[in-house]
C-alpha positions in Angstrom: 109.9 66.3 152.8 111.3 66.7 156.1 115.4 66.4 156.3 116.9 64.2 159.2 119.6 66.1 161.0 122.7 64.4 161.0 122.9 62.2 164.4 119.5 63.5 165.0 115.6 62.1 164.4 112.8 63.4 163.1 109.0 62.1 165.0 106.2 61.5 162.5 102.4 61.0 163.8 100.4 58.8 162.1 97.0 58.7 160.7 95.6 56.9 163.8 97.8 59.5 166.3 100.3 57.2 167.3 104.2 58.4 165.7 107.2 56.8 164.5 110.5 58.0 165.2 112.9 58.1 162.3 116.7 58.5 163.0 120.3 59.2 161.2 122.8 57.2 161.3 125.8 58.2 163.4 128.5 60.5 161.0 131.2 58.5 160.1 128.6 55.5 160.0 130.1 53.1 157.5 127.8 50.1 155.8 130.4 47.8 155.0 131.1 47.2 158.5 129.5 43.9 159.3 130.5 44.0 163.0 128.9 47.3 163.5 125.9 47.1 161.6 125.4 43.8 164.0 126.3 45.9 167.1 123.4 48.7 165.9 120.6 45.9 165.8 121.7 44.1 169.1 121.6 47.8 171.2 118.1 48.9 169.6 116.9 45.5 170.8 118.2 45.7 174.1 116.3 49.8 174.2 113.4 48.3 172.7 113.5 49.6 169.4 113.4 48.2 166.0 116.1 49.1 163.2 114.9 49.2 159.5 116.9 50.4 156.3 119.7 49.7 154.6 122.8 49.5 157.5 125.2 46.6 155.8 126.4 46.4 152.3 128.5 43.5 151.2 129.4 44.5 147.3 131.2 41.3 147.1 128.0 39.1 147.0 126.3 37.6 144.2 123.7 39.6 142.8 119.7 38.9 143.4 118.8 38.0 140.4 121.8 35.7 139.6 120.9 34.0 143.1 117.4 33.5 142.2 118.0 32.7 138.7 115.1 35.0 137.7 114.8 35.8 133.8 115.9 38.6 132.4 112.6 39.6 130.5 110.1 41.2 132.6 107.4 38.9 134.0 104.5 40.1 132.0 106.0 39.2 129.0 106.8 35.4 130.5 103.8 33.1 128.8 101.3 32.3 132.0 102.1 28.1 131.1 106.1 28.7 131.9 105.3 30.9 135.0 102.4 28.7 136.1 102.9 24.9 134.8 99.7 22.6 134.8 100.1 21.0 138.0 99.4 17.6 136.4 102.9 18.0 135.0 104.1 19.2 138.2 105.9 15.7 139.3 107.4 15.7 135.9 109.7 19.0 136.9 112.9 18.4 138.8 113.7 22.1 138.3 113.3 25.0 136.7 116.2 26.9 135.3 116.5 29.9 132.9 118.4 29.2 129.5 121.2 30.9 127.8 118.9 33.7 126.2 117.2 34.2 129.8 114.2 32.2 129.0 112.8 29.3 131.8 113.2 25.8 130.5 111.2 23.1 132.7 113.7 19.8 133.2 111.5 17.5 132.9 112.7 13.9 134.7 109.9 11.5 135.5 106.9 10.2 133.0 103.4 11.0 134.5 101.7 8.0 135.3 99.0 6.7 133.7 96.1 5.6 135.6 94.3 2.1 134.5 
């Protein structure tokens, strides 16, 4: 594995001959510095370049999973009728949240309706 020097970049050719240029962040760079990590994408725009990785941290946001209420059991062990209802039942779920042992619980609102 190559090493980036520090306020340096390394050039990479790909399989098709054409490279990418990866490149350090400045020393002293700091990634809780919204205004700067702003300022880095606006001038790599301007030069034409594109900016990937992680350049802004803000520790005091919510975490992922809390956002998303995701479950805390790992997907393959989720029955496939919780992660994927019938879609006849489909208008029958206002939401879908996860219950107090991490579990998805359909709310269930409106009564199919019956054809006839």
């Amino acid at each position: 594995m190559r090493k980036i020097p520090a306020d340096g970049a390394i050039e990479v050719t790909m399989h098709d001959g054409s490279s990418v240029r990866f490149r350090s962040v400045p020393e002293g760079y700091d990634p809780h510095d919204r205004r700067r990590s702003k300022s880095t994408f606006a001038t790599a725009k301007v030069a034409g370049k594109i900016v990937t990785g992680l350049l802004y941290v803000d520790e005091t946001g919510r975490e992922l999973h809390e956002m998303n209420a995701t479950p805390r059991e790992h997907c393959s062990k989720i029955p496939y009728a919780t992660l994927c209802p019938d879609p006849r039942n489909w208008r029958r779920c206002k939401r879908i949240s996860l219950g107090a042992e991490g579990q998805l619980r359909l709310h269930q609102t409106i009564e199919p309706r019956t054809r006839g």
